[in-house]
N, C-alpha and C positions, 0 to 999 in steps of 0.2 A: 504493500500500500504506500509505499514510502516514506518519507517522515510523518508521524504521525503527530497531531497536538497532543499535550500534558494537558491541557485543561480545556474542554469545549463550555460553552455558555450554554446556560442551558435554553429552550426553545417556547419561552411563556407567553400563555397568550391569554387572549386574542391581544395583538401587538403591544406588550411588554418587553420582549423581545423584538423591537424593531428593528428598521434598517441603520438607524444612527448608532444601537448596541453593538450592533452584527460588526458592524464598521470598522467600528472603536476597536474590538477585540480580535479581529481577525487582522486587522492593524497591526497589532503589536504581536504579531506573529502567533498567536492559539485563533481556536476556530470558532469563529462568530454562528450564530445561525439565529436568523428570524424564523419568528412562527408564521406557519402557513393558515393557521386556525381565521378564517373570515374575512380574508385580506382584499374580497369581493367589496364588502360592507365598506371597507376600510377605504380606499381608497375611493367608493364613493362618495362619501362622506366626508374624508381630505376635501376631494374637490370640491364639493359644495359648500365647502368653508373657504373657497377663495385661494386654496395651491398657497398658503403661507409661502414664501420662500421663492417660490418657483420651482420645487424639486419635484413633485411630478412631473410636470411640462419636459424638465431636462431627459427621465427616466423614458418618457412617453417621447421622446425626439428620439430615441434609440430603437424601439422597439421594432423588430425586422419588418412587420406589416402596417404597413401605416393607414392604410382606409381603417381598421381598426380602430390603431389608440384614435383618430382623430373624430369616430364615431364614441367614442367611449368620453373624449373631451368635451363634445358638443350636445352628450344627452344627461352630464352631471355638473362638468363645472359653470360656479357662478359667481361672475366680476366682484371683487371684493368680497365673496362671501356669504350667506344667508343672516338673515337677523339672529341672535340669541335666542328668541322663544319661536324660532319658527321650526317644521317638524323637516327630519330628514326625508328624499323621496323612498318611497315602499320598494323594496326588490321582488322580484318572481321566487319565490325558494325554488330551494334544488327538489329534485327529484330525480328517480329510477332515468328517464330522459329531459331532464335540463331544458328552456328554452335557451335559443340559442343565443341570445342577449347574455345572456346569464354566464355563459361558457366564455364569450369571449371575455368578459370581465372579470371571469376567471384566472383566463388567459394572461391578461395583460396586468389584473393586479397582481400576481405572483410572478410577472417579470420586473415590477416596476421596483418591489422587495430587495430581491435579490442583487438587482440591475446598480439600487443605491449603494445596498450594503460591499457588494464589493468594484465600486470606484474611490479613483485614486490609491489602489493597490495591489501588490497581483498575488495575497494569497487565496487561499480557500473561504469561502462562503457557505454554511447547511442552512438545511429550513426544517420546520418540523411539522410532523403532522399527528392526526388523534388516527387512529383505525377506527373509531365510535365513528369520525366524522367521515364515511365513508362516499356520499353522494358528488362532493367537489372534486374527490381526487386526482380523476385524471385530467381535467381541463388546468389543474391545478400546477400537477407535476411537470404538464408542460410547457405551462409559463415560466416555472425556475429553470427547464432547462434549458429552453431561448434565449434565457440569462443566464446560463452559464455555472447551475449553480455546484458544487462541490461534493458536498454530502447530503444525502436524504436520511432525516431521524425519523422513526415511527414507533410512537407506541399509544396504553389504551387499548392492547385487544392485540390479535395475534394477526401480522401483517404476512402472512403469507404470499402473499400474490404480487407485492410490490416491484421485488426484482423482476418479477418478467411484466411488469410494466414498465421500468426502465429499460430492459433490453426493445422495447416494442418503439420506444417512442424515441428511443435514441437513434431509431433511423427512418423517422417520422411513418413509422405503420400505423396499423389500426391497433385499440388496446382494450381488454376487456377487463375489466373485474366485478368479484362477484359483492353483489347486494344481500346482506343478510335480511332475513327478513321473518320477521318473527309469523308460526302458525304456516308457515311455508312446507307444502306437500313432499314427500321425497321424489325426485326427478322433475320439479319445478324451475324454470330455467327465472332469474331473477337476474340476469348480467347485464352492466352497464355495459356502451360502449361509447370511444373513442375515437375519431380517422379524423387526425391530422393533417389529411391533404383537404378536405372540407373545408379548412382555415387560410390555410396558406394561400399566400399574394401571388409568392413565388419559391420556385426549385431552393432548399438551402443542403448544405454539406451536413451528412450526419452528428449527430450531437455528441459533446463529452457526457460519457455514460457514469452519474453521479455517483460515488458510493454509500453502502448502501448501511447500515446501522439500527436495529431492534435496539429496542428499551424494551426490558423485561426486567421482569421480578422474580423470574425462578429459574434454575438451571435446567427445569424439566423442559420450561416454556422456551430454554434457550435453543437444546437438543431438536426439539422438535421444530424449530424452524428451521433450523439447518438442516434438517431429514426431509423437511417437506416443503420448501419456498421451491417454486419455480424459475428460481436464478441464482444469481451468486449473494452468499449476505459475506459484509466485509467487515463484521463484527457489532458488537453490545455494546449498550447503555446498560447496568445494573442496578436497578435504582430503588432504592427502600422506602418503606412507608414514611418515613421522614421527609420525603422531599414535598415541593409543594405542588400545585395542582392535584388532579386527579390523583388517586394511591391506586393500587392491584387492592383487590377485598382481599383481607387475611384467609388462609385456609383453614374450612371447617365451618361452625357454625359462626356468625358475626355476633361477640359480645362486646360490649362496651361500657369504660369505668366511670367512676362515678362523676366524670365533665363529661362524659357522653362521647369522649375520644372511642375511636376502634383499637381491640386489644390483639395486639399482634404479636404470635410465639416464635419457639422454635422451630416449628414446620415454615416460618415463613421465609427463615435465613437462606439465602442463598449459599452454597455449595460453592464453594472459589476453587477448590481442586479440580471438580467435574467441569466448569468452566474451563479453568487451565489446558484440560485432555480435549476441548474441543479444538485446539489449537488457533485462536481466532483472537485480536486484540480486542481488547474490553476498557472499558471506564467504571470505574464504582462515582455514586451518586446517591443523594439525599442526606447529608450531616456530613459531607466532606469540604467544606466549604473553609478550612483553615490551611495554613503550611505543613503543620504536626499531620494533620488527613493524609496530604497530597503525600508527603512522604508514607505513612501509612500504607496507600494505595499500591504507590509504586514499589516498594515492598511485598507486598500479595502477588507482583505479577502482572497487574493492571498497567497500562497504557498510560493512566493515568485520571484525572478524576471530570466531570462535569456537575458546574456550580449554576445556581441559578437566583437562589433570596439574594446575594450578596448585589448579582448585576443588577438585581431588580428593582433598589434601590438608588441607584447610581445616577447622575448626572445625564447622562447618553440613554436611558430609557424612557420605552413609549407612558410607564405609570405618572398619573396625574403630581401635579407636580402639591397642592393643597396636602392630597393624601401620602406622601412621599415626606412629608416634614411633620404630620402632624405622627405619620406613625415611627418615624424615627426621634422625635420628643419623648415618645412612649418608651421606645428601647433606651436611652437616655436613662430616663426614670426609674426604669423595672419594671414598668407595667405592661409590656409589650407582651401579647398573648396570641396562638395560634390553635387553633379547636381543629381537630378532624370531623367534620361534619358527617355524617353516615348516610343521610337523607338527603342533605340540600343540593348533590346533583340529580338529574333528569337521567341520568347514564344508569345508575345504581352505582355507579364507583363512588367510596370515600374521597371527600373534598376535604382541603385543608383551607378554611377560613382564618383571616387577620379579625379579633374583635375591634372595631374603629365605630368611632358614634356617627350616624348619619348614614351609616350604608344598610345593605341585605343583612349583615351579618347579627342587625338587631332583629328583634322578633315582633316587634313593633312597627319596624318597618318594610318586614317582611309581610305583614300581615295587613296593611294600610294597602302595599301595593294590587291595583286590580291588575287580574290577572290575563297575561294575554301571552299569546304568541304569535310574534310575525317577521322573525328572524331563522328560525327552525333548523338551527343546526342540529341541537340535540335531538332531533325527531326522530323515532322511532318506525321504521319501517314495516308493517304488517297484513298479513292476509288476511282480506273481508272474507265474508260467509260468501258472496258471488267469486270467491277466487281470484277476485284485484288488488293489487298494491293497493294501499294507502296510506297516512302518516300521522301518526299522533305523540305528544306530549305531555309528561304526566307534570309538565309546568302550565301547560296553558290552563283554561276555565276547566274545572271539575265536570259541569255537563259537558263540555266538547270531547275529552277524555272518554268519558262511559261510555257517548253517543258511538265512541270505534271501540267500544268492545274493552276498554279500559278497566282495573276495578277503580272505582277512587279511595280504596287506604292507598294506594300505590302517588295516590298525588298529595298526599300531606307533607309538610315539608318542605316541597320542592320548590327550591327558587328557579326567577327564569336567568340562567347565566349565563346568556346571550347578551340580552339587552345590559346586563349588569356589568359584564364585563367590557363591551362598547363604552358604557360609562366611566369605568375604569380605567380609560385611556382619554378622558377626554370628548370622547364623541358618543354623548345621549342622546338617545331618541325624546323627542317633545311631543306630547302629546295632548290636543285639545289646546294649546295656544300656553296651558298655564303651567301643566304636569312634567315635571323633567324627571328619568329614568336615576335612580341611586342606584352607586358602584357595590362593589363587591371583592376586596381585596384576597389575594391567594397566596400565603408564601411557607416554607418550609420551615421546619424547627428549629432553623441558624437562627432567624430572625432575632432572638435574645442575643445572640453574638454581634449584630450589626457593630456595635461601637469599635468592635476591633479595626473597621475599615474607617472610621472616621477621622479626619486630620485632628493634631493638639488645636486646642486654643476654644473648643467648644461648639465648633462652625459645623453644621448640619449638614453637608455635600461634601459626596465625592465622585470620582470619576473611575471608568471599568478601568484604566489603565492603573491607579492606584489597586483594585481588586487582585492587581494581574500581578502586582508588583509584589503586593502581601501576600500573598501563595504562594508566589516561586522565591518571597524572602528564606 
């Protein structure tokens, strides 16, 4: 694989990991990677904020098919901006077949990512993705690869099928992957599809073929991709119930102590020898986010480690910047707290919530919010009794839920952390002229450690490169 990074950033979304993170750290020589998580949304919503900067316009002057980006410019961006209470435009959601609007803005916001993250420098660039988020992926993956991008991380669910969608698209074929789908018959065919030449302006030279990276939680789960992916995997992400976002559910029955965290044993520890015998490079992840870790790691065997609370705070990321100060005051203090939440994803995976006043993570405010969905990544894909797809959420409205077959204990709890995490970056949906969408912060058990990254003198910001400097101190 060749030189490999000591330290990948980790891939947090929806755009906390952006292109300014990705930048910064594949900059300084380790390996950046933006999140691939909703970058549809994202960039239209950039634009219809008025392109701050000019940095779409720049990203979008690049991109190889130009009737595109300049249809993608002329049906979201807006001169100066949209007002503060006014609502973002509605997108089509994805589905089983995607309209075609939808694809290309797939297309183009996962080159415009990537396209940022690695200018003005020529190392590696990854991007990451969920396998829950299954419906974007391949209009997705082949936006990064138009840009060029380096590595593909995937985890959230066992990505079997990915590598031979890199092999597919890396010489712009057609690409298929499969749609899980819940109540699905056996010998039901449920396959997306992809053809590349349907987009294209014109003829281009085959693509650099990304590599390719599982995040997993068990060496069983590891094994078995390598026995059964349809391509090459170029090694693991390891990543423990400690890190943030989404966790793997513990093996066995789920209990929980008495904050209501998920209890995770010894059946959950990963196997670093059985790793080892697959002979494959690895990263450990989720509580390695010091110097003492990364030596740790490298010690085990590992390649070395991926961090993600430490960048998440940093200077260069897409999190708001109000909640970025208010929650490092907190860690300052001691009063900086992170729940695993058991419930408040739509996926059924454990969530690791930041406790912060004014977001989801109250229950107050969880409960104030009415309830909707019209972002629908989380969506759940299932078979009606007539034998058709369709897609439900156990965040949207309770009757909408039942009316597909839903139970509703299954929706208690459930935040919508789509919309929540948009806000979390900056870009809330406004609804009814008055109602603005509250955030939803995500970050791993470092989070108490923060102060280690912050400069003397009591000043609240730092930058990835200070991150990057304190690890390999």
């Amino acid at each position: 694989m060749g030189n490999l990074p000591t330290i990948i950033q980790g891939g947090m979304g929806a755009g906390v990991s952006n292109w300014r993170l990705a930048r910064a750290v594949s900059r300084c020589g380790q390996l950046g990677v933006v999140s691939g998580t909703a970058l549809d949304q994202i960039l239209a919503r950039r634009l219809q904020d008025g392109d701050p900067g000019g940095d779409m316009r720049r990203a979008l002057d690049r991109f190889p098919f130009p009737q595109m980006a300049e249809r993608i410019w002329k049906t979201y961006y807006v001169p100066g901006g949209k007002t503060e209470m006014e609502s973002y435009k509605s997108l089509p959601s994805h589905a089983q077949a995607s309209p075609r609007e939808l694809q290309e803005l797939c297309i183009v916001a996962n080159f415009v990512e990537v396209d940022l993250a690695r200018e003005g420098h020529g190392n590696p660039v990854g991007i990451n993705y969920l396998e829950k988020i299954q419906l974007p992926h391949l209009p997705s993956l082949y936006g990064a690869m138009l840009a060029g991008v380096g590595y593909v991380l995937v985890g959230a669910g066992i990505p079997l099928k990915i590598p031979g969608v890199l092999d597919s698209l890396t010489e712009h074929r057609r690409a298929t992957y499969p749609l899980h789908v819940t109540g699905a018959l056996e010998g039901e065919d449920a396959a997306m599809e992809f053809a590349p030449s349907e987009f294209m302006e014109r003829d281009l030279p085959p693509l650099a073929r990304p590599k390719f990276l599982a995040i997993i939680a068990s060496n069983v789960l590891a094994a078995t991709i390598l026995k059964r992916a349809n391509g090459k995997v170029d090694g693991f992400v390891i990543e423990g119930p400690t890190a943030g976002g989404h966790n793997a559910p513990p093996r066995g029955k789920l209990q929980l102590d008495e904050a209501g965290d998920a209890i995770y044993g010894e059946r959950d520890r990963v196997d670093l020898e059985k790793i080892r015998e697959l002979g494959l490079p690895y990263w450990l992840a989720g509580g390695y986010g010091s110097p003492e870790k990364l030596r740790e790691a490298l010690a085990a065997g590992a390649a070395g480690i991926q961090v993600g609370t430490a960048f998440a705070y940093c200077a260069e990321s897409g999190l708001r910047s109000d909640y970025k100060l208010a929650i490092l005051q907190k860690v300052v203090s001691g009063e900086a707290r992170v729940a695993t939440n058991a419930t408040a994803s739509p996926t059924n995976f454990p969530f690791k919530v930041v406790q912060l006043e004014g977001t989801l993570s109250e229950e107050q405010e969880y409960l104030a919010r009415h309830r909707v969905c019209d972002l629908g990544f989380l969506r759940e894909a299932y078979r009606t009794e007539q034998g058709e797809i369709d897609y439900r959420c156990s965040a949207e409205p309770v009757t909408v839920y039942v009316s597909k077959e839903g139970k509703a204990e299954n929706t208690v709890g459930k935040r919508c952390l789509c919309n929540a995490l948009m806000a979390t970056i900056g870009l809330p949906q406004v609804r009814t002229g008055k109602f603005m969408e509250k955030g939803l912060v995500t970050s791993g058990n470092d989070l108490t450690k923060l102060e280690h990254f912050l400069p003397e003198g009591g000043e609240l910001n730092y930058t990835a490169a200070d991150v990057l400097a304190k690890l390999q101190s």
